[in-house]
C-alpha positions as CSV (number, residue, x, y, z in Angstrom):
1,X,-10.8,48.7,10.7
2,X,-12.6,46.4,13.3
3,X,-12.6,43.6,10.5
4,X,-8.8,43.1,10.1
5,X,-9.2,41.6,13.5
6,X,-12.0,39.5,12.8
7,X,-10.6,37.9,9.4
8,X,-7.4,37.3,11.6
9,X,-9.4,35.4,14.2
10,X,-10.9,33.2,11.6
11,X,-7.7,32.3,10.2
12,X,-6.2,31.2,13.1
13,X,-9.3,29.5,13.9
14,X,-9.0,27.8,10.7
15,X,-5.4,27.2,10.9
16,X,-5.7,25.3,14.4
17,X,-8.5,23.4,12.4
18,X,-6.5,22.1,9.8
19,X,-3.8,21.1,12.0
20,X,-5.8,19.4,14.6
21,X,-7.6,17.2,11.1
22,X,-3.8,16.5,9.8
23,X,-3.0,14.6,13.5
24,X,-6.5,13.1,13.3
25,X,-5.2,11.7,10.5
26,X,-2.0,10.2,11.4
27,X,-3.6,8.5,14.4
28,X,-6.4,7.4,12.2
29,X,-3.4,5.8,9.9
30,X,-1.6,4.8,12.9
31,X,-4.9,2.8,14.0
32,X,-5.2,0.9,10.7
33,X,-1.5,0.1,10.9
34,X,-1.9,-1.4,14.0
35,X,-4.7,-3.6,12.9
36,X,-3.4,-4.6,9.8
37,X,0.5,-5.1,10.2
38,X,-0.3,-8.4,12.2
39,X,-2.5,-9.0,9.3
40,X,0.2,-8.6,6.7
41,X,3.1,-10.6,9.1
42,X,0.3,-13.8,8.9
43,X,-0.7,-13.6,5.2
44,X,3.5,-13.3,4.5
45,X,4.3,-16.1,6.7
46,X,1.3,-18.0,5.3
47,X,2.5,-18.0,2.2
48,X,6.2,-18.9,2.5
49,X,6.8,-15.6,0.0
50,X,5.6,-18.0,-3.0
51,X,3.2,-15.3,-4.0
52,X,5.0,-12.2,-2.9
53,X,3.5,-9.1,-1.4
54,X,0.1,-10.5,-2.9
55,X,-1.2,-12.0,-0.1
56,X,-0.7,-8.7,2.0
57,X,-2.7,-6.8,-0.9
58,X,-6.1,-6.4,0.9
59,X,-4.1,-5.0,4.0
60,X,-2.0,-2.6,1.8
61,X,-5.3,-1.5,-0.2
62,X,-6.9,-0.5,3.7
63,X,-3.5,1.2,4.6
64,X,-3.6,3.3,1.5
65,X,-7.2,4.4,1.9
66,X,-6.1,5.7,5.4
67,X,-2.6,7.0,4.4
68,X,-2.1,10.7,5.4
69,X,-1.3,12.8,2.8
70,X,2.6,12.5,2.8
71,X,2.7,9.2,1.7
72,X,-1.0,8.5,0.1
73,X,1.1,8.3,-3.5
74,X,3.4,5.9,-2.5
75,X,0.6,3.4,-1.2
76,X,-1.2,4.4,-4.4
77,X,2.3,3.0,-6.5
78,X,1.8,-0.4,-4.6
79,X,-1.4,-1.1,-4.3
80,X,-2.0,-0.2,-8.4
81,X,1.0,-2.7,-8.9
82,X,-0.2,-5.3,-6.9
83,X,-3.6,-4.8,-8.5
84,X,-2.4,-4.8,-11.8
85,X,-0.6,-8.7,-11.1
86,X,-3.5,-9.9,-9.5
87,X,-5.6,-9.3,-12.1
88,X,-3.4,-11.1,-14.7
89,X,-3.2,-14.0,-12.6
90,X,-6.8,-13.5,-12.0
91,X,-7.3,-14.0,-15.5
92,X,-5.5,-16.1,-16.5
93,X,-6.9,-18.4,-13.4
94,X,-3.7,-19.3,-12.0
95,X,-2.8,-19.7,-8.2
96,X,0.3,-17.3,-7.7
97,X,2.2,-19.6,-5.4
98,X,2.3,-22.3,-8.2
99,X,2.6,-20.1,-11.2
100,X,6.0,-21.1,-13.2
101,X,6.9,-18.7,-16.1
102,X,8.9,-21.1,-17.7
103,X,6.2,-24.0,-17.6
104,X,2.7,-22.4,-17.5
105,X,-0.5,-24.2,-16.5
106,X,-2.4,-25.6,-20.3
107,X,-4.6,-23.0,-21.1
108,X,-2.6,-19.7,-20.2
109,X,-2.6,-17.8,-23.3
110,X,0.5,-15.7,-24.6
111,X,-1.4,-12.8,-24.1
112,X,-2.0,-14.2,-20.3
113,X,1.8,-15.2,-19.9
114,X,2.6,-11.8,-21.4
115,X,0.4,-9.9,-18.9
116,X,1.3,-11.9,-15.9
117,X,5.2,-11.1,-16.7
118,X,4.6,-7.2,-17.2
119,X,2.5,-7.3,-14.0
120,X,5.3,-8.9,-11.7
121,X,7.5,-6.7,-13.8
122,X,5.9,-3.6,-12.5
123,X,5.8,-5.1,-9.0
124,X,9.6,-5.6,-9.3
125,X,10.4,-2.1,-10.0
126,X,12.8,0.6,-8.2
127,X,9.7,2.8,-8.0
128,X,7.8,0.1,-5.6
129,X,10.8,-0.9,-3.9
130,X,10.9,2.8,-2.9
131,X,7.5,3.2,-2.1
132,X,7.7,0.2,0.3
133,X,10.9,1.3,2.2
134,X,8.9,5.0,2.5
135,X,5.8,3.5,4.1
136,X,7.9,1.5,6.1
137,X,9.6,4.3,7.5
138,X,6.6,6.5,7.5
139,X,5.1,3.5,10.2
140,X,8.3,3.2,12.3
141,X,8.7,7.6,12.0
142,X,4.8,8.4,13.1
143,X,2.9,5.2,14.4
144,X,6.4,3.4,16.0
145,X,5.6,0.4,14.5
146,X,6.9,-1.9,11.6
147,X,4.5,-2.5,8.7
148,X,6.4,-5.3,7.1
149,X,8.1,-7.9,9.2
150,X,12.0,-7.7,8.5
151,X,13.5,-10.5,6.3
């Protein structure tokens, strides 16, 4: 009988242990958003939106390493986008500001042009536009502070 209230002990033990790692967490996120949403406001503005959210990509890619729990699959959705456009521009060797679909550099390949267009394609989607507004809120929610610049 004297065990019941030994197991119950170290489950509340291990209770107030998990909890106390899950708010670790969120000011561990809230940390990283406060060092990288300047980050993201200069490489936006830096660009002139030319290139999109790619800019911001090594920002969101240190955001979603940190991401609690609760929102670790929408950074995942965004940052596997991203990824997936930078690396058809990458290989095709094109800047992304000055990439035209309608006139590409001499050189691009179909296969290139066609992987470029999928890859802004899947940037484009519903599902990131989602992901974005949820880690947007998630910031402004938790850490009081915006991730993305409005406009």
């Amino acid at each position: 009988m004297r065990l019941a209230p030994t197991v119950l002990v170290v489950v509340l033990a291990a209770a107030g242990l998990a909890a106390c790692g899950e708010e670790d967490r969120f000011e561990a996120y809230c940390d990283v958003v406060a060092t990288e949403a300047p980050r993201i406001a200069e490489a936006l503005d830096r660009d002139d939106g030319a290139s999109g959210l790619l800019p911001a990509l090594p920002s969101f890619e240190r955001l979603g390493e940190a991401a609690p729990g609760d929102i670790a699959d929408d950074w995942s959705v965004i940052v596997q986008r991203l990824d997936t456009l930078a690396d058809a521009l990458e290989d095709a060797g094109v800047d992304p500001s000055d990439y035209d679909p309608t006139d590409p550099p001499d050189g691009v390949t179909d296969e290139q042009q066609e992987a470029i267009r999928l890859g802004a394609g899947s940037v484009g989607t519903e599902a990131v536009q989602e992901a974005l507004a949820n880690v947007q809120q998630q910031s402004l929610d938790v850490c009081g502070q915006a991730l993305v610049p409005p406009g």
